[in-house]
C-alpha positions as protocol buffer text, in pm:
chain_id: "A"
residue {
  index: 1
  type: UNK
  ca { x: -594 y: -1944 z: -1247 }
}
residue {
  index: 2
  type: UNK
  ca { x: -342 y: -1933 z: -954 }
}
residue {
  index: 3
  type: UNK
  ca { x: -178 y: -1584 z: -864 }
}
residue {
  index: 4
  type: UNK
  ca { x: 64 y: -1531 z: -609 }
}
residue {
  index: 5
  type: UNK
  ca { x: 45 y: -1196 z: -414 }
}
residue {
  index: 6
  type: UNK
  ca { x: 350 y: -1076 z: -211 }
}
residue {
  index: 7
  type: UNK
  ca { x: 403 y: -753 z: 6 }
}
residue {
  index: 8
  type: UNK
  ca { x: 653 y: -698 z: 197 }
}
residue {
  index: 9
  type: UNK
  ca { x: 487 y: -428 z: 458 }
}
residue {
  index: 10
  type: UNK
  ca { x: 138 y: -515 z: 469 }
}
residue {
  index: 11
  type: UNK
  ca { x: 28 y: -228 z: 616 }
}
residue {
  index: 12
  type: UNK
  ca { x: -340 y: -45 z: 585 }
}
residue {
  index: 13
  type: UNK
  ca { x: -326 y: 74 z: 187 }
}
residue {
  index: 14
  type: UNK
  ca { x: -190 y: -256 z: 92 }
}
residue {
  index: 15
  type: UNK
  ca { x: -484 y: -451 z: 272 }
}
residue {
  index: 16
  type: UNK
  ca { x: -749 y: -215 z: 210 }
}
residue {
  index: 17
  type: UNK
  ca { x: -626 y: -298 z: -165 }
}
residue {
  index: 18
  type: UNK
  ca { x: -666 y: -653 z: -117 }
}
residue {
  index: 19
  type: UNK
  ca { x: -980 y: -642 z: 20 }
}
residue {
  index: 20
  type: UNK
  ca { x: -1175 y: -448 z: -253 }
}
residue {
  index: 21
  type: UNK
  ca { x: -942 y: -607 z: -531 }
}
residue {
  index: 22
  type: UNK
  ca { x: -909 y: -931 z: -434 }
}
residue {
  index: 23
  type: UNK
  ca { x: -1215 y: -996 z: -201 }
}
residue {
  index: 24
  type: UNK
  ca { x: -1487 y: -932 z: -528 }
}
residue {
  index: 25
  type: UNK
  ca { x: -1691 y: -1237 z: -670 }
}
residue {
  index: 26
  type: UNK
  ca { x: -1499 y: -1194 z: -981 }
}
residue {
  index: 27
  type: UNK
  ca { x: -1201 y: -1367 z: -789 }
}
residue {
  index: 28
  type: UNK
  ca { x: -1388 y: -1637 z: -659 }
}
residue {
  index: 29
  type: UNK
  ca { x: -1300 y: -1948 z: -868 }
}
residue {
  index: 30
  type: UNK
  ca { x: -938 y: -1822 z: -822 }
}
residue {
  index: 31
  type: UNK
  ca { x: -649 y: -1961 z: -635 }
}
residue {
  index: 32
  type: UNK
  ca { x: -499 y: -1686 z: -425 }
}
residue {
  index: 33
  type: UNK
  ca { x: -168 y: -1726 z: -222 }
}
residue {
  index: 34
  type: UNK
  ca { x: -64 y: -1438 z: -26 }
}
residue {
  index: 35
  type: UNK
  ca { x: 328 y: -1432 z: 108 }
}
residue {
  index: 36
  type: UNK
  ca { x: 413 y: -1115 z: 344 }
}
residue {
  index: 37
  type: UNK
  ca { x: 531 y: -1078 z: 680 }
}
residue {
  index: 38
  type: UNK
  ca { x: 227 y: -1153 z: 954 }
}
residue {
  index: 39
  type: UNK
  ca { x: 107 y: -776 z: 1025 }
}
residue {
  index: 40
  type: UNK
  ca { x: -237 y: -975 z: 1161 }
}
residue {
  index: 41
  type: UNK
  ca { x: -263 y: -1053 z: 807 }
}
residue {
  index: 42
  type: UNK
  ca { x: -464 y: -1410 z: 971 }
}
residue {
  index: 43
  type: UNK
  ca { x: -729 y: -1174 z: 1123 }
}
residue {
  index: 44
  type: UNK
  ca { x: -790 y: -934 z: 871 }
}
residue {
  index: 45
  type: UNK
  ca { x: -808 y: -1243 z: 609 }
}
residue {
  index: 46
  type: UNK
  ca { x: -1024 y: -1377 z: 857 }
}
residue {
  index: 47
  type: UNK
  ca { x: -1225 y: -1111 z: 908 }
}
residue {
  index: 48
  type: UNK
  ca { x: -1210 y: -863 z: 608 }
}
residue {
  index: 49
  type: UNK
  ca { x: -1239 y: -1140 z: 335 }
}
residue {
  index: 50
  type: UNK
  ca { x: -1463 y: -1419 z: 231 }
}
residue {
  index: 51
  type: UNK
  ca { x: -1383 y: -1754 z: 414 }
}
residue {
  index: 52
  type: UNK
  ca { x: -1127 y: -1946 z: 194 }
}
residue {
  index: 53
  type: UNK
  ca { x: -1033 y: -1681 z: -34 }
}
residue {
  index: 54
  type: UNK
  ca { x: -663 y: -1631 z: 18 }
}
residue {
  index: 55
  type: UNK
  ca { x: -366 y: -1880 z: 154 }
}
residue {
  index: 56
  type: UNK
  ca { x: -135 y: -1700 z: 400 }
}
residue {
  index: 57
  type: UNK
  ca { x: 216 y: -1802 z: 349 }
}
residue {
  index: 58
  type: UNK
  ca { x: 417 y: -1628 z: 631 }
}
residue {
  index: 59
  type: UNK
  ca { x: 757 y: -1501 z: 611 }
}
residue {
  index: 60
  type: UNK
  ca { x: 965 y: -1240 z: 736 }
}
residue {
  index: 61
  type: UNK
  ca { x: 1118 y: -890 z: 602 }
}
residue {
  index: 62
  type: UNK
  ca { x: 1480 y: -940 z: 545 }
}
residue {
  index: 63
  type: UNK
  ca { x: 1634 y: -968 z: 175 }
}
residue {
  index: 64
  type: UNK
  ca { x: 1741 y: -1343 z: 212 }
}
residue {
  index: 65
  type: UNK
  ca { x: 1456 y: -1483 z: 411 }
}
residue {
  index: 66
  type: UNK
  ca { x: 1172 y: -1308 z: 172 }
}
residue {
  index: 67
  type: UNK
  ca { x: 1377 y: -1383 z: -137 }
}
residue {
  index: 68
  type: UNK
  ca { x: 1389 y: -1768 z: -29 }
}
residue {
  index: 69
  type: UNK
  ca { x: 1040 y: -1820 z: 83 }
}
residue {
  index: 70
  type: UNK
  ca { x: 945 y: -1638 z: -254 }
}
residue {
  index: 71
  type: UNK
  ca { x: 1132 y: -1899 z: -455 }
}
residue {
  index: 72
  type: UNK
  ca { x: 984 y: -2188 z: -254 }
}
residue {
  index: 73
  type: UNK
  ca { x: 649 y: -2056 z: -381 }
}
residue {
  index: 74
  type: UNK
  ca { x: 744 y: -2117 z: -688 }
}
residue {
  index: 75
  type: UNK
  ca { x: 874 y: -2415 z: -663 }
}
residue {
  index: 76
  type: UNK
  ca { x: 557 y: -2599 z: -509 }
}
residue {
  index: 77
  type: UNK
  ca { x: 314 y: -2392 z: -684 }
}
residue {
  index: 78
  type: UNK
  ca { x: 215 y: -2360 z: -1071 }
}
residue {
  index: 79
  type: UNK
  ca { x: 125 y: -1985 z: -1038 }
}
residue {
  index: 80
  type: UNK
  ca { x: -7 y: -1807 z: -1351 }
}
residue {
  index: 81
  type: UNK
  ca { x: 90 y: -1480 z: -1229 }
}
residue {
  index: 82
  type: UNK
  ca { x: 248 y: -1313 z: -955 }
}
residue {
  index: 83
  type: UNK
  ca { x: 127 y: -935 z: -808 }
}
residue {
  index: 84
  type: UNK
  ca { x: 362 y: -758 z: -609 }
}
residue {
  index: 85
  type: UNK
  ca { x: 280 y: -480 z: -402 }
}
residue {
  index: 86
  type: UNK
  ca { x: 489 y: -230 z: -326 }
}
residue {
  index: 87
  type: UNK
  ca { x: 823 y: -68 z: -488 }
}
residue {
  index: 88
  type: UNK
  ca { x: 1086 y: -274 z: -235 }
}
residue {
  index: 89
  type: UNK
  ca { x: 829 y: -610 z: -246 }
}
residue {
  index: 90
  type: UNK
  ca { x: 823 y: -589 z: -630 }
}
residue {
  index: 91
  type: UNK
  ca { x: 1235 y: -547 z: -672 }
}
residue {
  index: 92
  type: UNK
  ca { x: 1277 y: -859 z: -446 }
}
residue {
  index: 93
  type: UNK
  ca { x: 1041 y: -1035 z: -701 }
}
residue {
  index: 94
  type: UNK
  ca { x: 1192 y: -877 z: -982 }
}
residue {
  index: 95
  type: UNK
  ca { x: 1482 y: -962 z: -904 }
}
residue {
  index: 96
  type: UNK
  ca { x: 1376 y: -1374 z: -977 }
}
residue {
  index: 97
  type: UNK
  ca { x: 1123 y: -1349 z: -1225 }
}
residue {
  index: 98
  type: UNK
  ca { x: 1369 y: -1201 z: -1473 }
}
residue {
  index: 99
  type: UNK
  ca { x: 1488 y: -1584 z: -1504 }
}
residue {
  index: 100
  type: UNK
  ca { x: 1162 y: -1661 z: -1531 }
}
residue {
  index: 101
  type: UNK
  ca { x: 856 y: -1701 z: -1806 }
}
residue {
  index: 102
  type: UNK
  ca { x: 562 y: -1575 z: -1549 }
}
residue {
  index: 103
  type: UNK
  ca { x: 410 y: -1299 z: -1602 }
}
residue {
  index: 104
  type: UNK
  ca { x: 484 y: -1028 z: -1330 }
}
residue {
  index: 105
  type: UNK
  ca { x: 265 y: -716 z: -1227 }
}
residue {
  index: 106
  type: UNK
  ca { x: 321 y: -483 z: -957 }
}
residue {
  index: 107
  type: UNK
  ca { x: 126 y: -189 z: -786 }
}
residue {
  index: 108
  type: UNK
  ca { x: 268 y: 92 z: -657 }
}
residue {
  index: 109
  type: UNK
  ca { x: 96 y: 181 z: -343 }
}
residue {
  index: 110
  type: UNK
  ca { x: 319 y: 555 z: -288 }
}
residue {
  index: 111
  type: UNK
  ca { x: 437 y: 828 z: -471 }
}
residue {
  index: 112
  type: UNK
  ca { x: 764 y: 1008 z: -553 }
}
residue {
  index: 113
  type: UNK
  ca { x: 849 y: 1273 z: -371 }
}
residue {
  index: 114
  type: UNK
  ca { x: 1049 y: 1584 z: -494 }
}
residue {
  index: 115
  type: UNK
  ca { x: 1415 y: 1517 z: -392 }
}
residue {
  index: 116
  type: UNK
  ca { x: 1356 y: 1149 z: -366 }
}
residue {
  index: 117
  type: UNK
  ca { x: 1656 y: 1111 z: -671 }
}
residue {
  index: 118
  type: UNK
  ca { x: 1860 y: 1345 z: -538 }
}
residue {
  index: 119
  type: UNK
  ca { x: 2232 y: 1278 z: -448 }
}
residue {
  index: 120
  type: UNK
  ca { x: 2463 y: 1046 z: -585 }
}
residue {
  index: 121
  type: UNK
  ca { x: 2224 y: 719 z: -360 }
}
residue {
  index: 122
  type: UNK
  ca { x: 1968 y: 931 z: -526 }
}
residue {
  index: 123
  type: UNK
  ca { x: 2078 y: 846 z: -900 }
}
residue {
  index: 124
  type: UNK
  ca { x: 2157 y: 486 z: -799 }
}
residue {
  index: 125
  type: UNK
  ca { x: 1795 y: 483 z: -676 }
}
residue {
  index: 126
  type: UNK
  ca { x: 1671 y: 602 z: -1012 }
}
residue {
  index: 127
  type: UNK
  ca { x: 1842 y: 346 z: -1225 }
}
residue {
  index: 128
  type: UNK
  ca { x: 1750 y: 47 z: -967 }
}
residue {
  index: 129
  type: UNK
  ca { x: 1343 y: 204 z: -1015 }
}
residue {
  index: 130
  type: UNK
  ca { x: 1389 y: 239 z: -1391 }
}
residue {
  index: 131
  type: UNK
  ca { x: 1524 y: -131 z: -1468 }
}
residue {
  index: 132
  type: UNK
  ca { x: 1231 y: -279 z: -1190 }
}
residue {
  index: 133
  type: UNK
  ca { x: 969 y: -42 z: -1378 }
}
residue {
  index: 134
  type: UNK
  ca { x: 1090 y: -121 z: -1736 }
}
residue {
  index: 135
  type: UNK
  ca { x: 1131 y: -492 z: -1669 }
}
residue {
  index: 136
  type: UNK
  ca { x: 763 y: -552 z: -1514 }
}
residue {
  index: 137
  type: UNK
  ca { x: 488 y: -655 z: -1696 }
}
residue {
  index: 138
  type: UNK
  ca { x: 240 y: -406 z: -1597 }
}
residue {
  index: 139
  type: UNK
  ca { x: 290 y: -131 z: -1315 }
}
residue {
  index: 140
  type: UNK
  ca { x: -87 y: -43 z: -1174 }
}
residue {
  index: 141
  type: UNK
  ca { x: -141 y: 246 z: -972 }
}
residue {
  index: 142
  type: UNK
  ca { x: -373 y: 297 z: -754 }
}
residue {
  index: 143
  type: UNK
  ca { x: -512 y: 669 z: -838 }
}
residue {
  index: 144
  type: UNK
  ca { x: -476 y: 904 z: -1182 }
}
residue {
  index: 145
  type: UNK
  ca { x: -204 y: 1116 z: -992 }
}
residue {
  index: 146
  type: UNK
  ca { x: -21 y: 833 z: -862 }
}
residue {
  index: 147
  type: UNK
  ca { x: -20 y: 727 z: -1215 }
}
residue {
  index: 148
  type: UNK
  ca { x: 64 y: 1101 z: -1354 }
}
residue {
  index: 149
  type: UNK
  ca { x: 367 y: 1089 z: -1085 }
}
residue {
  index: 150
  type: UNK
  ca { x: 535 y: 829 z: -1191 }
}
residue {
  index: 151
  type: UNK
  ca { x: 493 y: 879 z: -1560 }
}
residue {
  index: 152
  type: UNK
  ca { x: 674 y: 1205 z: -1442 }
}
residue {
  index: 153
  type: UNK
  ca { x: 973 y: 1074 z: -1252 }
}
residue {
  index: 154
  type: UNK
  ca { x: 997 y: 822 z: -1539 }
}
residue {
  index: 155
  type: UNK
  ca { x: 894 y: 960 z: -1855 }
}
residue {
  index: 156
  type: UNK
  ca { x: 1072 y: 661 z: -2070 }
}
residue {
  index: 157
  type: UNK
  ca { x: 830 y: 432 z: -1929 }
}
residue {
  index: 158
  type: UNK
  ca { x: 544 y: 332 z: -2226 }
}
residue {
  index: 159
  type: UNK
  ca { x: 243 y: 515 z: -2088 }
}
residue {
  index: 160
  type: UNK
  ca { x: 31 y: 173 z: -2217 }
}
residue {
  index: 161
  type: UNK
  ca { x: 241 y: -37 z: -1976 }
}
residue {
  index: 162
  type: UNK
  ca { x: 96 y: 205 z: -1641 }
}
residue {
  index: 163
  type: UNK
  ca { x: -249 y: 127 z: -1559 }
}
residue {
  index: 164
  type: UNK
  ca { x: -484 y: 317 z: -1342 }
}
residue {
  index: 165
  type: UNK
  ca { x: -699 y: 84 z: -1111 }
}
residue {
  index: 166
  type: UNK
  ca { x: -918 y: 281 z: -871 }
}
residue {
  index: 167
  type: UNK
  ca { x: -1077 y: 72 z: -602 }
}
residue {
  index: 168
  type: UNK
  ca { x: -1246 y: 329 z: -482 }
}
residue {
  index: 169
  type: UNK
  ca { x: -1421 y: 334 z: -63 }
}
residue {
  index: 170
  type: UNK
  ca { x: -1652 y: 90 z: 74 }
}
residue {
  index: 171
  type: UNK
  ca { x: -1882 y: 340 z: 200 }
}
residue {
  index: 172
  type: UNK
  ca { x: -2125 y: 79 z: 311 }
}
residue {
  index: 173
  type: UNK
  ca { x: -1856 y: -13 z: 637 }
}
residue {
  index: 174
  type: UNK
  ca { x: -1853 y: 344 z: 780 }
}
residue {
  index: 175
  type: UNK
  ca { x: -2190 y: 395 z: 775 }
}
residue {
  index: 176
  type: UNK
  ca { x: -2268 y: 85 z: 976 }
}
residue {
  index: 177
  type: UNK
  ca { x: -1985 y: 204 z: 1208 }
}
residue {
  index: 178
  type: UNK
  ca { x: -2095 y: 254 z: 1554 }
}
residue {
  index: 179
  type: UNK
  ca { x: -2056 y: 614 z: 1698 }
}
residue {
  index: 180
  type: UNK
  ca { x: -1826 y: 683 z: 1970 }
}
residue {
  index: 181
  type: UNK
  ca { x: -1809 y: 922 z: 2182 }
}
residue {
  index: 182
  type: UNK
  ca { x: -1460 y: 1068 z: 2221 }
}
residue {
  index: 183
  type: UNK
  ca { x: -1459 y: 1375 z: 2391 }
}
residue {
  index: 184
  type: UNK
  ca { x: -1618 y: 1123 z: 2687 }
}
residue {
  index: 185
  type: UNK
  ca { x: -1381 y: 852 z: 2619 }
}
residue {
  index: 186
  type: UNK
  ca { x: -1078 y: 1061 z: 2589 }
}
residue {
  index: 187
  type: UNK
  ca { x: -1179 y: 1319 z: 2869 }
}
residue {
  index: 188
  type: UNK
  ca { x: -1168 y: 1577 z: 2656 }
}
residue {
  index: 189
  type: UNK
  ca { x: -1351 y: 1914 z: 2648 }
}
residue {
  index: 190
  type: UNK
  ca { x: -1684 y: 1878 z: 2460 }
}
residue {
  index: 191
  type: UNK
  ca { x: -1608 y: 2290 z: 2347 }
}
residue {
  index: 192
  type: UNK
  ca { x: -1250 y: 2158 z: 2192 }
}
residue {
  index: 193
  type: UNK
  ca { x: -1282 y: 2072 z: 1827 }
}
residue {
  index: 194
  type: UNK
  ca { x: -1135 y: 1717 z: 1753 }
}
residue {
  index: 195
  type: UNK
  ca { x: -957 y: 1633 z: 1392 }
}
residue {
  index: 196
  type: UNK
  ca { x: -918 y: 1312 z: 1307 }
}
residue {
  index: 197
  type: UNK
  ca { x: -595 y: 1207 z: 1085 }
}
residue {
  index: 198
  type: UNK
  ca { x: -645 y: 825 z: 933 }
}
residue {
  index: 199
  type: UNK
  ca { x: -330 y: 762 z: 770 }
}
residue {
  index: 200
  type: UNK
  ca { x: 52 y: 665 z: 839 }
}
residue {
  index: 201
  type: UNK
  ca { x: 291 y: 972 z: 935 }
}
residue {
  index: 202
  type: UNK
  ca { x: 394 y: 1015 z: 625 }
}
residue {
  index: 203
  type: UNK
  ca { x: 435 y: 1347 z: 372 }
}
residue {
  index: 204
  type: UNK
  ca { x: 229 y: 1207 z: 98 }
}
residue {
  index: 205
  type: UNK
  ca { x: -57 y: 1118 z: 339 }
}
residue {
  index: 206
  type: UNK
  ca { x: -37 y: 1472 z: 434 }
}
residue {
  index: 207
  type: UNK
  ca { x: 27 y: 1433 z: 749 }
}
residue {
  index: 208
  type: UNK
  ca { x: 252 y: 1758 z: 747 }
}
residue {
  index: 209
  type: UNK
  ca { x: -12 y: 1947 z: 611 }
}
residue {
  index: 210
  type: UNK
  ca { x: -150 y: 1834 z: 967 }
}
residue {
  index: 211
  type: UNK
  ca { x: 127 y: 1959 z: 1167 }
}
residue {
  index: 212
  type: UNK
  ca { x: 206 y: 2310 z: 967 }
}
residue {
  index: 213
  type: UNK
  ca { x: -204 y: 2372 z: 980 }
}
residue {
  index: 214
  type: UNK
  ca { x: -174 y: 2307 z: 1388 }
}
residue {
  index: 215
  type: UNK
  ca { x: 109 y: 2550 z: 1475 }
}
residue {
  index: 216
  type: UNK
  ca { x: -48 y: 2795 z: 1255 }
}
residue {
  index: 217
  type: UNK
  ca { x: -368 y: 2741 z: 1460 }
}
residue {
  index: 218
  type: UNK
  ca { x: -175 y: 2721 z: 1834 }
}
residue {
  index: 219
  type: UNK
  ca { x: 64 y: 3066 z: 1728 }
}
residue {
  index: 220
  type: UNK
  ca { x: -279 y: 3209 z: 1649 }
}
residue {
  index: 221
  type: UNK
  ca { x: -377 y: 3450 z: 1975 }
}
residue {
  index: 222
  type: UNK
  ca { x: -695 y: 3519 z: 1806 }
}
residue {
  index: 223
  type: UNK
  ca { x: -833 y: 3131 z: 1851 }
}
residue {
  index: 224
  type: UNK
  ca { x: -890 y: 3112 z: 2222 }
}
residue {
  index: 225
  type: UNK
  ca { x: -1022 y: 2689 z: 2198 }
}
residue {
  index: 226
  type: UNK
  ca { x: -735 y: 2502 z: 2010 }
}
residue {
  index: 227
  type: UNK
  ca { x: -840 y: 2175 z: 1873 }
}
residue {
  index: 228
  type: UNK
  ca { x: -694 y: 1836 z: 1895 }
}
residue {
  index: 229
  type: UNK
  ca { x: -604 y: 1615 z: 1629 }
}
residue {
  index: 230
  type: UNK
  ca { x: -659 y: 1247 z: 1698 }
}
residue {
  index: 231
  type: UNK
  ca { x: -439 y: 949 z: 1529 }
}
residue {
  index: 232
  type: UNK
  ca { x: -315 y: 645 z: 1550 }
}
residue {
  index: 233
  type: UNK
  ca { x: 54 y: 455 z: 1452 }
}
């Protein structure tokens, strides 16, 4: 079997999601092709997945460019299916495979927001999401409420046609991490508490959860040591 995989931001969720997906023995005697923009996507394939597992086919983010190098995949390749990952990635895929006899299933690595059909752009949003979402083969999610949330925003949809797929969390990596020592490294306080926030600075990551539990925390005259919340982005 030969299955094409395209993202279009390849960020952390979307290559975690490779990596337990795509990186088990039960994909071994497949023939993976990954198109995306590069994001280190050679290192982490390197690194994160078993030699010789997937082909990186490079491109870059822009309508045209993405939408030709995905069609030049299919010319020069006999792909079985194609997984697209990612609500914008999966349109521009869409988009071609309509024309087309392979079978096409995306996973939707974020939620909808309340508000995010609101306004006339809104409404146009909606009917672009509903015609991607209707036209798909399968839409996966990637938890039960990412699943419940989009049967919500789009209760039309065929709740058979919306699959759950939990990958779950290596546990194994972090507890062969090696310790470090921030408050040293940092030269920070050992008395100041330090939070750490793993995640993009985004709503549904709950990163403003972070920030409204902060100045609720700093306004607060009755805690004297304020802690520190440590990310990266």
């Amino acid at each position: 079997m030969k299955i094409l995989l395209v993202a279009r931001w390849p960020v952390g969720g979307i290559k975690t999601y490779i990596k337990y997906i795509y990186g088990s023995p039960l994909f071994e005697n497949v023939e993976l092709t990954l198109l995306a923009p590069p994001e280190d996507l050679e290192g982490f394939i390197i690194n994160q997945l078993p030699p010789g597992r997937i082909k990186l086919v490079l491109t870059k983010t822009g309508w045209f460019t993405f939408t030709k190098d995905f069609v030049s995949c299919l010319r020069k390749n006999n792909f079985d299916i194609v997984h697209s990952h990612g609500f914008t990635a999966s349109l521009f895929v869409q988009q071609i495979l309509v024309f087309s006899r392979i079978p096409h299933v995306m996973t939707g690595h974020d939620v909808f927001l309340p508000g995010a059909f609101s306004g006339a752009a809104g409404k146009i949003k909606k009917i672009i999401m509903n015609w991607l979402l209707n036209g798909v083969n399968r839409v996966l999610s990637v938890s039960e409420d990412a699943r419940n949330n989009m049967l919500e925003n789009f209760p039309q949809l065929n709740p058979q046609q919306v699959c759950n797929i939990t990958n779950g969390i290596d546990s194994e990596f972090f507890r062969a991490g090696i310790k470090r020592d921030l408050h040293n490294e940092l030269n920070i306080n050992k008395r100041i508490p330090l939070i750490g926030f793993f995640g993009r600075f985004m709503a549904q990551k709950g990163f403003i959860q972070i920030i409204q539990s902060m100045e609720k925390i700093v306004n607060d005259p009755a805690i004297v040591i304020k802690p520190i919340v440590l990310t990266f982005g």
